[in-house]
TIKOL-463734 format. One record per residue (C-alpha): residue number from 1; residue in three letters; x, y, z. Coordinates in pm, 1 decimal, padded with zeros to 6 digits. Layout:
<recs>
<i = NUM, aa = ALA, px = X, py = Y, pz = Z>
...
</recs>
This chain:
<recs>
<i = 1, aa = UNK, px = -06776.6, py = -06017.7, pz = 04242.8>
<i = 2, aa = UNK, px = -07106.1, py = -06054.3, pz = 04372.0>
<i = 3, aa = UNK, px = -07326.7, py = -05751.0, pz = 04476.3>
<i = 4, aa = UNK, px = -07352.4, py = -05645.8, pz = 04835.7>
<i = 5, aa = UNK, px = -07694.7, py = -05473.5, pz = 04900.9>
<i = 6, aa = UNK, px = -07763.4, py = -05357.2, pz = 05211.4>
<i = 7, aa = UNK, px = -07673.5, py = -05013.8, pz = 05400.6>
<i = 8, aa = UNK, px = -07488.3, py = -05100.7, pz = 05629.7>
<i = 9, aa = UNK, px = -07186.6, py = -05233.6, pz = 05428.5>
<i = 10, aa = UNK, px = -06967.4, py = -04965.7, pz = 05255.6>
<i = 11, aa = UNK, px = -07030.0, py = -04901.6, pz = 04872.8>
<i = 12, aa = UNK, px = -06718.9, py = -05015.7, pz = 04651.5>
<i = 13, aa = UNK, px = -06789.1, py = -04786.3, pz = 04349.5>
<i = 14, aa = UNK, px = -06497.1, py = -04875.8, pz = 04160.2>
<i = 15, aa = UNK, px = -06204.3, py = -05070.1, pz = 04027.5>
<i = 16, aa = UNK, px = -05936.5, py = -05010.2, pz = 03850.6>
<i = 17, aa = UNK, px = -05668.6, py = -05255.8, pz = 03767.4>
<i = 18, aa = UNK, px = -05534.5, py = -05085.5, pz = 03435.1>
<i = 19, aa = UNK, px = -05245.5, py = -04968.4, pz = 03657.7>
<i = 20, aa = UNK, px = -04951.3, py = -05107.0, pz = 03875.3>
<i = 21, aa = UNK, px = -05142.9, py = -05086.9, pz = 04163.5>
<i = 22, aa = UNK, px = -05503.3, py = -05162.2, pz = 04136.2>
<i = 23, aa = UNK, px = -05702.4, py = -04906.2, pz = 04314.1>
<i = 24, aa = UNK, px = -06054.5, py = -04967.3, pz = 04436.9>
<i = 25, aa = UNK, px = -06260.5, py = -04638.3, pz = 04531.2>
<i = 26, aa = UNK, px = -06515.8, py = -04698.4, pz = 04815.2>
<i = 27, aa = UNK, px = -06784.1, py = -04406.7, pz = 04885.1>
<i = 28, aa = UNK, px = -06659.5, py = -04127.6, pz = 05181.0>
<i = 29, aa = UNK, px = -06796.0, py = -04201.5, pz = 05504.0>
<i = 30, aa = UNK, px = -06739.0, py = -03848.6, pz = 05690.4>
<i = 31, aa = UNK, px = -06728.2, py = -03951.1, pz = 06051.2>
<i = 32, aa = UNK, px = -06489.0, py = -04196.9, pz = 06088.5>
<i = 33, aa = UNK, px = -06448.2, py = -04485.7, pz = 06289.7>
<i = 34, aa = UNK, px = -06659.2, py = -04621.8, pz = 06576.9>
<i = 35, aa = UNK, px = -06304.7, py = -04700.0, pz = 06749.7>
<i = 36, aa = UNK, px = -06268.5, py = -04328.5, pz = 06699.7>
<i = 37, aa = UNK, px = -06632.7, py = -04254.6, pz = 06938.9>
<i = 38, aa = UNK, px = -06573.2, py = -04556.7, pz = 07183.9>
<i = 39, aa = UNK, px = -06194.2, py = -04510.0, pz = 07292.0>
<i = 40, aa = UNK, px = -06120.3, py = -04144.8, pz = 07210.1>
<i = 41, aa = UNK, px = -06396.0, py = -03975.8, pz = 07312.0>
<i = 42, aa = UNK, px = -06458.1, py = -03593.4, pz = 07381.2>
<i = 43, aa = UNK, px = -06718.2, py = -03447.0, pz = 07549.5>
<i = 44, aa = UNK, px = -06842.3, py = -03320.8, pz = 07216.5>
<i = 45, aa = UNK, px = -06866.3, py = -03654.3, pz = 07074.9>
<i = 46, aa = UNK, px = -07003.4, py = -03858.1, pz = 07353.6>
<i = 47, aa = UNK, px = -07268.2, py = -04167.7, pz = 07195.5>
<i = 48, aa = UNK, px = -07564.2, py = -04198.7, pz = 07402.3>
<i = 49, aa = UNK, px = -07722.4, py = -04560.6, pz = 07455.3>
<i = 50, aa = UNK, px = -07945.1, py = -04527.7, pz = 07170.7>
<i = 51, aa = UNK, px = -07689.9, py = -04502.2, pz = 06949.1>
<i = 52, aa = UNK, px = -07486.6, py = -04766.8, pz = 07090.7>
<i = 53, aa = UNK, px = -07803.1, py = -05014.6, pz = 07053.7>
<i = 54, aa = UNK, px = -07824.4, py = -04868.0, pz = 06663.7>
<i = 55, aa = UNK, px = -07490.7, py = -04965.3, pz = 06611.3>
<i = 56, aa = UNK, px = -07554.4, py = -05324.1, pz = 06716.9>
<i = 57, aa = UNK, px = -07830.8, py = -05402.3, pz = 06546.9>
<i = 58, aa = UNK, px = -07682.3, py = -05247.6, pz = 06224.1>
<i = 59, aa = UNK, px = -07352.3, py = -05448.0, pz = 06212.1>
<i = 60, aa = UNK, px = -07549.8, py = -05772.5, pz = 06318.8>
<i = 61, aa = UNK, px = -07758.7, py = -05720.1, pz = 06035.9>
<i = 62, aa = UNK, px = -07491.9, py = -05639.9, pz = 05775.7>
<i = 63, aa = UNK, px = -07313.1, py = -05949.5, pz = 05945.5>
<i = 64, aa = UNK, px = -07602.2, py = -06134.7, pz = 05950.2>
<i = 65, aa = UNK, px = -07655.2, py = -06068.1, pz = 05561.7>
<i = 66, aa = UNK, px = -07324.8, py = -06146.1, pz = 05485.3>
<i = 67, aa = UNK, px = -07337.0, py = -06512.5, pz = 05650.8>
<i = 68, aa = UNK, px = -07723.4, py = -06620.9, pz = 05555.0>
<i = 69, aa = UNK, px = -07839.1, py = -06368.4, pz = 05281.6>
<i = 70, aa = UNK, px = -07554.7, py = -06376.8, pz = 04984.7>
<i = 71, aa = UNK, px = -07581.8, py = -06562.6, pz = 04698.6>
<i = 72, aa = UNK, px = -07202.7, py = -06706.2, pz = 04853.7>
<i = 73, aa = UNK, px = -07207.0, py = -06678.4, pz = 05238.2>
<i = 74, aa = UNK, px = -06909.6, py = -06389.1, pz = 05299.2>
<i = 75, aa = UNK, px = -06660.5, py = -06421.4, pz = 05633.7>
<i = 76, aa = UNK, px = -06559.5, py = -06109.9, pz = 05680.9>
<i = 77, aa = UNK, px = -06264.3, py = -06252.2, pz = 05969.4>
<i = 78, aa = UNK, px = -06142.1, py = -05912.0, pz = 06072.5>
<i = 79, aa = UNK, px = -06428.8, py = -05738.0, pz = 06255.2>
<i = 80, aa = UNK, px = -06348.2, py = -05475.1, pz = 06486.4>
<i = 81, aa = UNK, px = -06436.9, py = -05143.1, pz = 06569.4>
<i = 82, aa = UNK, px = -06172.0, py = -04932.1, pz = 06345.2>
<i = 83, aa = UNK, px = -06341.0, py = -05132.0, pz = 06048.3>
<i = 84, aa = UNK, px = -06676.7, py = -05016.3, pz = 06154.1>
<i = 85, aa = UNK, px = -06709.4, py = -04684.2, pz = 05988.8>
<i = 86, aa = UNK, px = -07030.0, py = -04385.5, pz = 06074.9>
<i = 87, aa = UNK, px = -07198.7, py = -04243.1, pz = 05816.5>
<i = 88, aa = UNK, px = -07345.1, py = -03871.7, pz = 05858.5>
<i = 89, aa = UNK, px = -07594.9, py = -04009.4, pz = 06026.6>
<i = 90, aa = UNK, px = -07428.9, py = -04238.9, pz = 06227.5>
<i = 91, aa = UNK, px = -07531.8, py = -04549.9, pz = 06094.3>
<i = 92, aa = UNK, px = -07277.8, py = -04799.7, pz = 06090.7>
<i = 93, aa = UNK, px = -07100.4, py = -04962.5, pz = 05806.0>
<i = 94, aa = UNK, px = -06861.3, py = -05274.6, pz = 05817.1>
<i = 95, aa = UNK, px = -06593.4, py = -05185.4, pz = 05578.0>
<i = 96, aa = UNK, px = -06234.9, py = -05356.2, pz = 05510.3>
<i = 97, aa = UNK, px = -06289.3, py = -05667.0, pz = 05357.6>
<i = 98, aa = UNK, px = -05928.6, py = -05756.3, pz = 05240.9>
<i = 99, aa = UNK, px = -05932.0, py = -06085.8, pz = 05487.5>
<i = 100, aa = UNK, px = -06273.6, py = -06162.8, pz = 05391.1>
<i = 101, aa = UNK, px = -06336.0, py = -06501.2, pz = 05196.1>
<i = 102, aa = UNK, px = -06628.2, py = -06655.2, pz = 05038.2>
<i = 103, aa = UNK, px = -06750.4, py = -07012.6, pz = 05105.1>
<i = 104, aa = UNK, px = -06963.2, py = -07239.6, pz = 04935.7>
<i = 105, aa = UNK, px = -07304.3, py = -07335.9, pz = 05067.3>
<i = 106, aa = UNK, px = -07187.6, py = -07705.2, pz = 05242.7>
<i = 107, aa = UNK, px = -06887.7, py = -07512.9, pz = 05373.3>
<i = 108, aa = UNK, px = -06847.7, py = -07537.1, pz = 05762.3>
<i = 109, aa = UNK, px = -06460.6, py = -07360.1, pz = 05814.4>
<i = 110, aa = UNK, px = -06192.9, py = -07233.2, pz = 05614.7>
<i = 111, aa = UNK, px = -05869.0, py = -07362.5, pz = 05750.1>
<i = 112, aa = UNK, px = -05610.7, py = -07033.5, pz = 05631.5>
<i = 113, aa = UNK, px = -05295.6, py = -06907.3, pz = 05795.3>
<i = 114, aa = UNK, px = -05423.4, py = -06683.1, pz = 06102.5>
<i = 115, aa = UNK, px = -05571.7, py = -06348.8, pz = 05972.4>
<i = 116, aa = UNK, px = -05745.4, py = -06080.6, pz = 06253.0>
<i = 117, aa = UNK, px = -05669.5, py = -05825.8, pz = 06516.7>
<i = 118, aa = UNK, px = -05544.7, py = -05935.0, pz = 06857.5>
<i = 119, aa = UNK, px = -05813.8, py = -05889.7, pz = 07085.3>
<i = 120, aa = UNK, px = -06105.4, py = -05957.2, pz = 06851.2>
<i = 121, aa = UNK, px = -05943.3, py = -06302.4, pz = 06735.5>
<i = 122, aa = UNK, px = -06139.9, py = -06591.9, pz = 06778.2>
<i = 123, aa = UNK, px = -05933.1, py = -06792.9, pz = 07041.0>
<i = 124, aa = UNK, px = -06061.9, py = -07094.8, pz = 06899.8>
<i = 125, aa = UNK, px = -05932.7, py = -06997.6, pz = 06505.1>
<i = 126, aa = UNK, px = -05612.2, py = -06850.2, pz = 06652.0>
<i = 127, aa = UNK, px = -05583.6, py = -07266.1, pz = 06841.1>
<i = 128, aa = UNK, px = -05709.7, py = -07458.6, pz = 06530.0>
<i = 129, aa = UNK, px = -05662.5, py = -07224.0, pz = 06209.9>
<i = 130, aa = UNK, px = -06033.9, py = -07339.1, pz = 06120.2>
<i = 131, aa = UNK, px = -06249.3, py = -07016.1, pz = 06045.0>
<i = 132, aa = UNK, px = -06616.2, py = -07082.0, pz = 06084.4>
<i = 133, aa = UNK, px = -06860.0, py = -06846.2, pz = 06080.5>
<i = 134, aa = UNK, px = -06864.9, py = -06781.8, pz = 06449.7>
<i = 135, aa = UNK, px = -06524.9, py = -06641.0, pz = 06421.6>
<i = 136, aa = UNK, px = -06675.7, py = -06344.3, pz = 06306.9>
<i = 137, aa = UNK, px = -06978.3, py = -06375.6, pz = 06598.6>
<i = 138, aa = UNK, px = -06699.4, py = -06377.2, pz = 06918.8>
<i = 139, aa = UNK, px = -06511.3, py = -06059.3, pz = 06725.8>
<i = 140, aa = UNK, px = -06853.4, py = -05895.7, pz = 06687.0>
<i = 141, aa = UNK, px = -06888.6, py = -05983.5, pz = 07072.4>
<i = 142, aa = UNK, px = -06551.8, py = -05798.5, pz = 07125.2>
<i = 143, aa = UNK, px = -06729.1, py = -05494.5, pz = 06978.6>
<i = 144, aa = UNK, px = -07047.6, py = -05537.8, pz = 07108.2>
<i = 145, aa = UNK, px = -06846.7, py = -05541.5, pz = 07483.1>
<i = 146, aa = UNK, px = -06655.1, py = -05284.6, pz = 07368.0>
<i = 147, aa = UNK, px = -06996.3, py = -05011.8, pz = 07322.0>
<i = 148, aa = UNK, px = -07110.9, py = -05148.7, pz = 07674.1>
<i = 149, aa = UNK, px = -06775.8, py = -05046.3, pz = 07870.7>
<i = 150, aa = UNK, px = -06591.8, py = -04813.6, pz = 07648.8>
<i = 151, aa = UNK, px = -06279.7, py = -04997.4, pz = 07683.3>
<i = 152, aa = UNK, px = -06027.1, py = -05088.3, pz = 07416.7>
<i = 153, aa = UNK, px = -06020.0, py = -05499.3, pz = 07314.2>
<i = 154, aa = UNK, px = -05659.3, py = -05518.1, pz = 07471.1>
<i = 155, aa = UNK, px = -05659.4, py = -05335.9, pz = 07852.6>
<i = 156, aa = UNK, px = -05331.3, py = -05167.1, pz = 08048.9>
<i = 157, aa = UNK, px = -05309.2, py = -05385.5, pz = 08336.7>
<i = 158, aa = UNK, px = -05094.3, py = -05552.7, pz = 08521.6>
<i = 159, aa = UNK, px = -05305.2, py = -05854.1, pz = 08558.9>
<i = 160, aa = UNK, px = -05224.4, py = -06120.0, pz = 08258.9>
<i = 161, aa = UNK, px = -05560.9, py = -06266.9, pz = 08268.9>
<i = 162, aa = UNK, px = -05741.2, py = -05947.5, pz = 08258.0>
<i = 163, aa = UNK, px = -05569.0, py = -05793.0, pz = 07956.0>
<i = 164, aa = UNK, px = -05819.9, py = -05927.6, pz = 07712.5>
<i = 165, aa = UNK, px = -06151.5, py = -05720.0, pz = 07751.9>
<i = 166, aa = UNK, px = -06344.3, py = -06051.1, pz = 07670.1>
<i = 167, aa = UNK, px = -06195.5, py = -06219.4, pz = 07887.1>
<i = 168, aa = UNK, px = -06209.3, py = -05951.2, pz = 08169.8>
<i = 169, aa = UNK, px = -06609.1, py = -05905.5, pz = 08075.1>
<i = 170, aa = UNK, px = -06645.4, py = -06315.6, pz = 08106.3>
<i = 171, aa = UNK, px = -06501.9, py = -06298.2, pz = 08430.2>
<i = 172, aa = UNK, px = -06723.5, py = -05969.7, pz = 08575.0>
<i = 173, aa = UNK, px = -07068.8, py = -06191.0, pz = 08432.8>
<i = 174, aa = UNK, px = -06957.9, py = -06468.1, pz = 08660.3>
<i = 175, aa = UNK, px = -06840.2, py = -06286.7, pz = 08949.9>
<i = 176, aa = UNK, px = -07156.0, py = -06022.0, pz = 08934.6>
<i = 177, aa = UNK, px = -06957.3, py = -05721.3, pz = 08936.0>
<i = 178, aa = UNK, px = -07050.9, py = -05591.5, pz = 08585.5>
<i = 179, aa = UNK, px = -07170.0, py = -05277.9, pz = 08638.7>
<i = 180, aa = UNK, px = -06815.4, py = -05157.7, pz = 08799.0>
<i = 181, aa = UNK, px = -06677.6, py = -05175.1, pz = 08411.5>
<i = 182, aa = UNK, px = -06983.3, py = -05011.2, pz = 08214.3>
<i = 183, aa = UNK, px = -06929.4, py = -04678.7, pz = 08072.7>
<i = 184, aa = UNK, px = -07021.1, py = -04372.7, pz = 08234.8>
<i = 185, aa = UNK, px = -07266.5, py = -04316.7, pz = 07939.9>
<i = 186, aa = UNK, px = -07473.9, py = -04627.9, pz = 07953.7>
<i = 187, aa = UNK, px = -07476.8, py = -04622.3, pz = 08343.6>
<i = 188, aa = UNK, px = -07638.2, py = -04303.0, pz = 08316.3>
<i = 189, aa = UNK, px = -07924.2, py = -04358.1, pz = 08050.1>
<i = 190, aa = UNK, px = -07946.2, py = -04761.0, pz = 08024.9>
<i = 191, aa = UNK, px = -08207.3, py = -04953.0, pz = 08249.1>
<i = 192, aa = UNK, px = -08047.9, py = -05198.3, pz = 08420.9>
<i = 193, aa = UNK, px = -08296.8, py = -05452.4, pz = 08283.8>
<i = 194, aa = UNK, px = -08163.1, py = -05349.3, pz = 07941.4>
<i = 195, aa = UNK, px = -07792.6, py = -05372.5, pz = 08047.3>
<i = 196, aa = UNK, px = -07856.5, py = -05752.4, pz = 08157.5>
<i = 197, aa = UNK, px = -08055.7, py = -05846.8, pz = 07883.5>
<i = 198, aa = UNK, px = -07754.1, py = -05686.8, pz = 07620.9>
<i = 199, aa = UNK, px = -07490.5, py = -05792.4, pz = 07847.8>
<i = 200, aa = UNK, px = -07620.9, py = -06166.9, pz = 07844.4>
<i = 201, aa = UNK, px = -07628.8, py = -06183.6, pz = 07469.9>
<i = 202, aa = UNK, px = -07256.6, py = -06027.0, pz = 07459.4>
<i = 203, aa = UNK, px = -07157.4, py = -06325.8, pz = 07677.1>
<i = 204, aa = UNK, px = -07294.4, py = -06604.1, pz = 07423.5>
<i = 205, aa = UNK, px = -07167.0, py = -06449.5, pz = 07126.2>
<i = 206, aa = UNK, px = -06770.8, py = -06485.7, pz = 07353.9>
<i = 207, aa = UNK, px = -06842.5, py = -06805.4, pz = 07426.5>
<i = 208, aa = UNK, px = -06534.2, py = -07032.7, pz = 07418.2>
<i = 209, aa = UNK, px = -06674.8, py = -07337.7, pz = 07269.1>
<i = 210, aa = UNK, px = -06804.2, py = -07165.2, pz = 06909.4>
<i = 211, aa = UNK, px = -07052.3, py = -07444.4, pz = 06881.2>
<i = 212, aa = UNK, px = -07279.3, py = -07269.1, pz = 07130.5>
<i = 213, aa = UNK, px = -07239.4, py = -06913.2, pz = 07001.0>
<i = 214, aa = UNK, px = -07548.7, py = -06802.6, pz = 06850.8>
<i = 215, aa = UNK, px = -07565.6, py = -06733.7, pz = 06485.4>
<i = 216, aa = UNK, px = -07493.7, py = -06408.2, pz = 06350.6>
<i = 217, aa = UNK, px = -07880.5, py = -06384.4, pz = 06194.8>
<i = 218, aa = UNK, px = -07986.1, py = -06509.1, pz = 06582.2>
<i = 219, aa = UNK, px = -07806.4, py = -06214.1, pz = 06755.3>
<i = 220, aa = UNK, px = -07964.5, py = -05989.2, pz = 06485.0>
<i = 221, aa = UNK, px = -08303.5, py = -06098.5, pz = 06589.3>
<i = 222, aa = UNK, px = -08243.9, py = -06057.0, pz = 06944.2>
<i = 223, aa = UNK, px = -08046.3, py = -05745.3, pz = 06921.4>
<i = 224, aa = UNK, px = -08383.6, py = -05582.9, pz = 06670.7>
<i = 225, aa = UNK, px = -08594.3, py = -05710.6, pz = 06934.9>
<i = 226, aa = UNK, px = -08395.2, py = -05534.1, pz = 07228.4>
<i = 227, aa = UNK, px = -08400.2, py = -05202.3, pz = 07073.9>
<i = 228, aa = UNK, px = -08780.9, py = -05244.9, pz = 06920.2>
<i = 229, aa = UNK, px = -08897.4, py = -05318.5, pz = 07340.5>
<i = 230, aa = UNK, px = -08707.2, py = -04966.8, pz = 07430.9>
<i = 231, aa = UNK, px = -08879.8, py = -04688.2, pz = 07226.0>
<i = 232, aa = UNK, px = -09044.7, py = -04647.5, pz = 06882.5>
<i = 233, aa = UNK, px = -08741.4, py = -04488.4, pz = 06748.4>
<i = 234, aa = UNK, px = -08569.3, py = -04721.1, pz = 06458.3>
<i = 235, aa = UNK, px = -08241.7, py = -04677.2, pz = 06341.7>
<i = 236, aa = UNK, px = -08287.9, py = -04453.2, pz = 06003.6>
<i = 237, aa = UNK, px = -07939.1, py = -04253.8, pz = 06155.3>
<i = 238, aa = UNK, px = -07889.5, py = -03995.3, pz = 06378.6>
<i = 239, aa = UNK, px = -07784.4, py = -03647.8, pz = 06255.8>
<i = 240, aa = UNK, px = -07478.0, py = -03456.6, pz = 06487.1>
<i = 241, aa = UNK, px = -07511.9, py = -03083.2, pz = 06441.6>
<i = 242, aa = UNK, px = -07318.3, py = -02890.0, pz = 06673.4>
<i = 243, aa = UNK, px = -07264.3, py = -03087.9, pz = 06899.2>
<i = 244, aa = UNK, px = -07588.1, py = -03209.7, pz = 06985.5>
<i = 245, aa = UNK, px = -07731.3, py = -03506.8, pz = 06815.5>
<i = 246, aa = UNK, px = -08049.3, py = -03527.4, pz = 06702.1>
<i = 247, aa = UNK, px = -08282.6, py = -03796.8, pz = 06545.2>
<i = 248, aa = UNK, px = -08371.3, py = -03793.8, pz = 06179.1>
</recs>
């Protein structure tokens, strides 16, 4: 097993296969899940826009590392937001890697039995059991929508064709009407210049035809230059002491 080296990836410490069932002991992440911070919120535990932008760049990165940086490119194929774990500083890690397969170098798609989360799952894997590396760019999209609106991957409607957040985003972009599904959070402190700019890059990463997704290491880029044009503050993590967060 190769070594992962970045931050943003959870640490496996250990492995032990000396008993009946192997254990493998990961280092404690203390606050959870981001699926925990986008669809259950409290008051208390509200994530401003900064940290939502934070949280972007760091699990393009990591995702970006994983496709371009390795020694053997990584697909992790089951990105979502209860696999995206915050640190106690609120940087995010991608963890759950037990779908996750390494290809060689000339490698273009794995074709596998259909692994993933309904809702996150590349329609265009789910169609042609080919994984390519922009099966993990649309689920990253799912997230990435998923900060912006606060909504959970699969909606309670009564409308089929708006039950799939990406598809009910897809449809807002084209009809103009996206600020009626942001959350309350980014309305409040997001310029709407920012909004467009983030929402726009959400939209390529869901696009339908994979081909034209951007790459993983291109929505990195983007995403670092987004956040760099808002403020001077980086992403070194963001401490939460009683109930107020504070930058550090």
């Amino acid at each position: 097993m190769q070594p992962i080296l970045t931050i943003n990836i959870v640490k496996l410490f250990r492995c032990c296969l000396e008993i009946e069932v192997p254990l493998l002991v990961y280092e404690f992440i203390p606050n959870g899940t981001l699926y925990r911070y986008i669809h259950d919120q409290t008051e208390e535990f509200t994530i401003t826009w900064e940290i939502r932008l934070c949280i972007d760049v760091e699990v393009s990165g990591a995702l970006s590392y994983l496709h371009s940086t390795t020694s053997i490119p990584i697909y992790h194929r089951d990105i979502k937001s209860a696999n995206i774990l915050l640190d106690d500083k609120f940087r995010a890690k991608i963890s759950d890697f037990g779908a996750s397969r390494y290809v060689t170098i000339d490698q273009t798609h794995l074709t596998t039995r259909v692994q993933g989360t309904f809702g996150y799952l590349d329609l265009e894997y789910f169609r042609s059991s080919q994984f390519t590396k922009k099966g993990d760019v649309y689920s990253f999209g799912v997230v990435f929508v998923g900060l912006l609106t606060g909504q959970k991957p699969i909606r309670s409607t009564d409308t089929e064709e708006d039950k799939s957040l990406a598809g009910y985003f897809l449809r807002a972009m084209k009809e103009n009407c996206l600020f009626d599904m942001l959350d309350a959070q980014v309305l409040k402190e997001a310029k709407e210049e920012e909004i467009i700019t983030v929402a726009m890059l959400a939209k390529r990463c869901l696009n339908l035809n994979g081909r034209k997704r951007p790459t993983m290491k291109e929505v990195a880029f983007e995403l670092g230059g987004i956040r760099a044009s808002i403020g001077p503050q980086n992403c070194e993590g963001i401490d939460f002491v009683g109930g107020n967060f504070e930058t550090g």
